[in-house]
C-alpha positions in Angstrom: -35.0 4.8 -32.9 -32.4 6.3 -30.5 -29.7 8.3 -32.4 -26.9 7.1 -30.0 -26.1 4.4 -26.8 -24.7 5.8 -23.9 -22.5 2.9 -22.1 -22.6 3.9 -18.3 -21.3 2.4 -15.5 -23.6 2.9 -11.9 -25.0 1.5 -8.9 -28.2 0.3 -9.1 -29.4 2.2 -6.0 -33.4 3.5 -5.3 -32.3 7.1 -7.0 -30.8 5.0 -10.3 -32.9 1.6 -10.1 -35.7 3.8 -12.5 -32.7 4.3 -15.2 -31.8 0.5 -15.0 -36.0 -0.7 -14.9 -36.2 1.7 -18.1 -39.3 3.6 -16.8 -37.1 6.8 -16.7 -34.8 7.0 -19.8 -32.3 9.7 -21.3 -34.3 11.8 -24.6 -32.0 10.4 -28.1 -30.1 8.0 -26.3 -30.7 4.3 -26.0 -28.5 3.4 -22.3 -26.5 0.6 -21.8 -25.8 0.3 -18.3 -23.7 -1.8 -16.1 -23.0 -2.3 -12.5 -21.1 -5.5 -12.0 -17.5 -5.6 -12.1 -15.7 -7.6 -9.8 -16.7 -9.5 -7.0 -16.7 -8.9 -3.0 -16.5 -5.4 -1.4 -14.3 -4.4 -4.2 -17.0 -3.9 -7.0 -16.9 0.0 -6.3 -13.1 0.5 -6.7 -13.0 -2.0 -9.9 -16.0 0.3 -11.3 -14.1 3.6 -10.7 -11.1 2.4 -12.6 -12.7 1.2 -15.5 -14.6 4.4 -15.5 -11.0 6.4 -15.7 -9.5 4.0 -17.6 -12.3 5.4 -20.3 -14.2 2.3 -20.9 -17.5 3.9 -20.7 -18.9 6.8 -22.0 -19.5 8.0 -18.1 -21.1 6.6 -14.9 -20.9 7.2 -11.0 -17.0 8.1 -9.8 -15.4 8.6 -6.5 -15.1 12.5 -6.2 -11.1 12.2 -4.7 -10.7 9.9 -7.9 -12.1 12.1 -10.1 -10.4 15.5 -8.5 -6.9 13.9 -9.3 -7.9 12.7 -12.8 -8.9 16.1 -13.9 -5.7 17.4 -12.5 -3.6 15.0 -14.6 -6.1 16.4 -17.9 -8.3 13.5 -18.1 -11.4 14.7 -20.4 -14.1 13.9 -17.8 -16.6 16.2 -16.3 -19.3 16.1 -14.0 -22.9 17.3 -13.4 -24.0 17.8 -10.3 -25.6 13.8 -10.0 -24.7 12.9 -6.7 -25.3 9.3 -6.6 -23.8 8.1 -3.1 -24.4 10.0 -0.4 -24.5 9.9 3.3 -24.1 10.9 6.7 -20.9 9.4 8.1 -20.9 9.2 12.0 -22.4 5.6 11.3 -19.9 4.1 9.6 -17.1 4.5 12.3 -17.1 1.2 14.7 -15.0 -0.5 17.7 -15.0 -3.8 18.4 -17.8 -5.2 20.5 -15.3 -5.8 23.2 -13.2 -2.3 23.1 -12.6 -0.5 25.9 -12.8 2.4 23.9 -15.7 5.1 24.2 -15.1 7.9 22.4 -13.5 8.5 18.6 -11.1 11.2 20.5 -9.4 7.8 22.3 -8.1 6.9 18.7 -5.1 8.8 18.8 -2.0 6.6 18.7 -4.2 3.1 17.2 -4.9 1.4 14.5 -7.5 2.1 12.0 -8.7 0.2 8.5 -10.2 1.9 6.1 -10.6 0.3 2.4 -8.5 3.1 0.6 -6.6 5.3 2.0 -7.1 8.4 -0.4 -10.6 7.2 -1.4 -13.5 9.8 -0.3 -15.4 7.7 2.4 -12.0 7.5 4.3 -11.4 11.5 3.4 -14.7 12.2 5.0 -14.1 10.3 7.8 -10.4 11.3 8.3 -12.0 15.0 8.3 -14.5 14.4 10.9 -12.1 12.8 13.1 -9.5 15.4 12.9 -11.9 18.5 13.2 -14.4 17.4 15.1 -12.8 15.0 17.6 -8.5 16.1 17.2 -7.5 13.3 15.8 -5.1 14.3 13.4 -4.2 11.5 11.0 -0.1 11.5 11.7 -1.4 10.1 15.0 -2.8 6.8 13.7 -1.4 4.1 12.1 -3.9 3.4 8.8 -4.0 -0.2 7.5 -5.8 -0.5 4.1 -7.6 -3.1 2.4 -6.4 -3.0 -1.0 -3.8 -0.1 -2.7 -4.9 3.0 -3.8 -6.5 2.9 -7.5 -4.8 4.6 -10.5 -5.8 8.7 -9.7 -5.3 8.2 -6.0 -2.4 5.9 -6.2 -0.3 8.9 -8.0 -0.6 11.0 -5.0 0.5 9.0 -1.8 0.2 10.3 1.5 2.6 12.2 2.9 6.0 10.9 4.4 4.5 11.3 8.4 1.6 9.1 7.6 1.9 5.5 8.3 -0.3 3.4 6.2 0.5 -0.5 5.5 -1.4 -3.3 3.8 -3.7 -5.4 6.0 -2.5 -9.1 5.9 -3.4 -11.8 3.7 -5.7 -12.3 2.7 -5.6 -8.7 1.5 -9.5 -7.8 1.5 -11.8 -5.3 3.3 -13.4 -8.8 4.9 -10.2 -9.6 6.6 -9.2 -6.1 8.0 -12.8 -6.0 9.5 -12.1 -9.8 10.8 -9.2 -8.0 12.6 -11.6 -5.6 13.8 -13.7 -8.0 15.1 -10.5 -9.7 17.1 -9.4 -6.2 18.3 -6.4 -6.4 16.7 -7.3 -3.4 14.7 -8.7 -0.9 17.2 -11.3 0.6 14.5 -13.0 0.4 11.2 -14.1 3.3 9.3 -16.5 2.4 6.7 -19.7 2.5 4.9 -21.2 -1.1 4.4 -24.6 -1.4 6.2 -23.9 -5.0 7.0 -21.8 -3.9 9.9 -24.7 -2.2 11.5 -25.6 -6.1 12.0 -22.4 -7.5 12.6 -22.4 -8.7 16.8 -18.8 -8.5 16.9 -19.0 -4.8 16.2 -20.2 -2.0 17.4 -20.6 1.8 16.5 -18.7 4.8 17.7 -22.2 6.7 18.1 -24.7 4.9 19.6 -27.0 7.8 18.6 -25.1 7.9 15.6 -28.5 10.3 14.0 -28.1 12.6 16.8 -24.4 13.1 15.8 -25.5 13.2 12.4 -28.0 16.1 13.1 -25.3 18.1 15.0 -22.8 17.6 12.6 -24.9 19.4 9.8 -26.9 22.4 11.9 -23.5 23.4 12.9 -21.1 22.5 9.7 -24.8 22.5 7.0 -22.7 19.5 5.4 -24.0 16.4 3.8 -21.1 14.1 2.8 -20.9 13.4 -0.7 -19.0 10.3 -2.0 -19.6 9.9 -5.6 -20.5 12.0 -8.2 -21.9 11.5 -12.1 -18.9 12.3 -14.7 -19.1 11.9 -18.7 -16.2 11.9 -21.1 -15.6 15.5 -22.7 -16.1 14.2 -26.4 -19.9 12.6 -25.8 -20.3 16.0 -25.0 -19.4 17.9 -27.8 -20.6 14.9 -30.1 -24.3 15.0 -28.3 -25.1 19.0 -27.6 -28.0 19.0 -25.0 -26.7 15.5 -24.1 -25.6 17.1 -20.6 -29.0 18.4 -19.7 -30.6 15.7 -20.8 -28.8 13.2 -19.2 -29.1 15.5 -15.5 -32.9 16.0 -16.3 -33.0 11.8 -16.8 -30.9 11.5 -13.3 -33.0 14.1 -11.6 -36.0 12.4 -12.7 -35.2 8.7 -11.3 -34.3 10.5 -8.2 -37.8 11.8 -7.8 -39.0 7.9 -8.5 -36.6 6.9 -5.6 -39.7 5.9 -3.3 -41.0 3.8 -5.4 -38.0 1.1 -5.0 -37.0 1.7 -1.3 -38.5 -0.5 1.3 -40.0 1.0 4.3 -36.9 1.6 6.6 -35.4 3.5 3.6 -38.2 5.3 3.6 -38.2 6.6 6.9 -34.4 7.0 6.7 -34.6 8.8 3.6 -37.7 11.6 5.1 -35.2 11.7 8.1 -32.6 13.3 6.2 -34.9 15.6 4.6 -36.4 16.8 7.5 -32.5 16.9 8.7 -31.8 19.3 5.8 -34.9 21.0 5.6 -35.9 19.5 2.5 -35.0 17.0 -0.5 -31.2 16.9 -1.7 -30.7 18.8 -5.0 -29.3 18.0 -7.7 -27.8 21.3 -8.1 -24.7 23.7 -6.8 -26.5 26.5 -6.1 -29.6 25.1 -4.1 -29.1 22.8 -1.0 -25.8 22.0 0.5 -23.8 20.3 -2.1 -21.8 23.4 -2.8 -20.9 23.5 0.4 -20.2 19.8 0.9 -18.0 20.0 -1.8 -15.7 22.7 -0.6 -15.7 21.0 2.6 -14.5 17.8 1.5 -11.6 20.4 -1.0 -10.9 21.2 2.5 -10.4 17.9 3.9 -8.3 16.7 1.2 -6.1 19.7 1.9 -5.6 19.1 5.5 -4.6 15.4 4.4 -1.8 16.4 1.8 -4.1 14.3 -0.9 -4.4 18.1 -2.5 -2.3 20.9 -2.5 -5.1 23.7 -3.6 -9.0 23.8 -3.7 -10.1 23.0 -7.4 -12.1 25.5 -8.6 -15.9 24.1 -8.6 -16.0 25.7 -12.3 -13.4 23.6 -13.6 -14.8 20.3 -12.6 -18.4 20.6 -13.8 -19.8 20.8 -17.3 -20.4 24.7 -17.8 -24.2 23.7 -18.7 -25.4 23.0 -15.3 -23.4 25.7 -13.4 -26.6 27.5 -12.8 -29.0 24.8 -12.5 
């Protein structure tokens, strides 16, 4: 019999689908897991709000989400479970029929991205501003859907111009816009754009840029990370290791549920990085990923100081 339920909220990804199948399970805990909670593009956000509205006991959180909630003294932590990851170069497109080459052409256009404080967008907002001078003062932002609650209570600063996209007010409309060229860009994550003939990507060799990006910045964007309330904690010593063992575990199992181009996709990276991503923030580049997107967020005015790495992690897993 399991001497407690742990109600987490995930996405049921290669690297978590052992967790949800039950082959890989956390020791004393029976898990209740969800990862349906609202419909469209907008299941992420809706997740991440329940998440810090604290109605689970933990589950997979945006990082800029979960920065400003510990900031305003939520009792969540993390371990170092970094659930959605990804090089970013692909997820920045121009219409099919743009006339535009290059992401340095973007200065003075329009750009959507789904939130305007959310990570993805962060990442991307970085990359265009250090890598390519696009500063974001210099674009006018039009967002799906309003910041949620954490990144809503720090709003851009006054020089940035960022407006709702028109109704209907969804991430499927501003990319219809896209598609039109009334929006001159979309900057997001959602592999069905890859597909979509009305679009096409910034990088053609989007993996070469991808390559580049990490030998010279050894970066791997990091979206989301694994937090758990404070009080599970202290009620369940050991509960933290156990629960990054568990993680670390169905992240090892990953293979087994990805089909053959994830496969290759997924040995690309690690011979990108020189081997598999760790679970850990003093092995791999996750440590440093971090403090680059701190960095990021600072440049943005979504932070006014880098968070101490110490502060936002559970002190168990600080040396793992």
């Amino acid at each position: 019999m399991a001497a407690f339920t742990l109600h987490l909220a995930f996405n049921p990804a290669a690297n978590t689908k052992a967790l949800f199948d039950g082959s890989v399970g956390v020791k004393n805990a029976e898990l209740k897991l969800e990862s349906q909670f609202a419909e469209g593009l907008d299941n992420v956000g809706a997740r991440h709000r329940k998440i810090i509205a604290g109605e689970f006991d933990g589950g997979e959180l945006s990082i800029s989400s979960f920065i400003l909630a510990r900031q305003r003294g939520m009792k969540l932590r993390a371990l170092p479970v970094f659930l959605s990851r990804k090089f970013r170069h692909r997820c920045m497109y121009f219409s099919a029929a743009s006339p535009l080459k290059d992401p340095s052409e973007l200065s003075g256009k329009k750009i959507t991205v789904h939130r305007y404080n959310a990570t993805t967008p962060v990442w991307l907002k970085g990359i265009l501003q250090n890598e390519y001078g696009v500063k974001p003062a210099s674009v006018e932002w039009i967002v799906a859907e309003p910041d949620i609650a954490e990144e809503s209570l720090r709003p851009p600063p006054p020089e940035i111009r960022v407006r709702l996209v028109s109704e209907p007010h969804t991430r499927e409309h501003a990319v219809e816009l896209v598609e039109r060229g009334e929006i001159d860009a979309a900057l997001e994550p959602y592999d069905t754009l890859a597909t979509n003939p009305k679009l096409r990507r910034m990088f053609p060799d989007h993996r070469r840029a991808e390559e580049d990006f990490f030998r010279r910045n050894a970066v791997f964007p990091i979206n989301h990370l694994f937090v758990l309330k404070e009080e599970v904690a202290a009620r369940h010593p050991g509960v933290v290791e156990d629960i990054l063992d568990a993680f670390k575990r169905a992240e090892a199992a990953a293979d087994r549920y990805r089909g053959d181009k994830q496969k290759e996709e997924a040995a690309w990276e690690r011979k990108v990085m020189g081997g598999p991503f760790e679970y850990s923030l003093n092995r791999g580049p996750a440590r440093k990923s971090l403090e680059t997107l701190f960095t990021y967020q600072i440049q943005q005015g979504i932070s006014d100081k880098k968070p101490a790495l110490e502060s936002l992690f559970f002190p168990e897993v600080l040396t793992v």
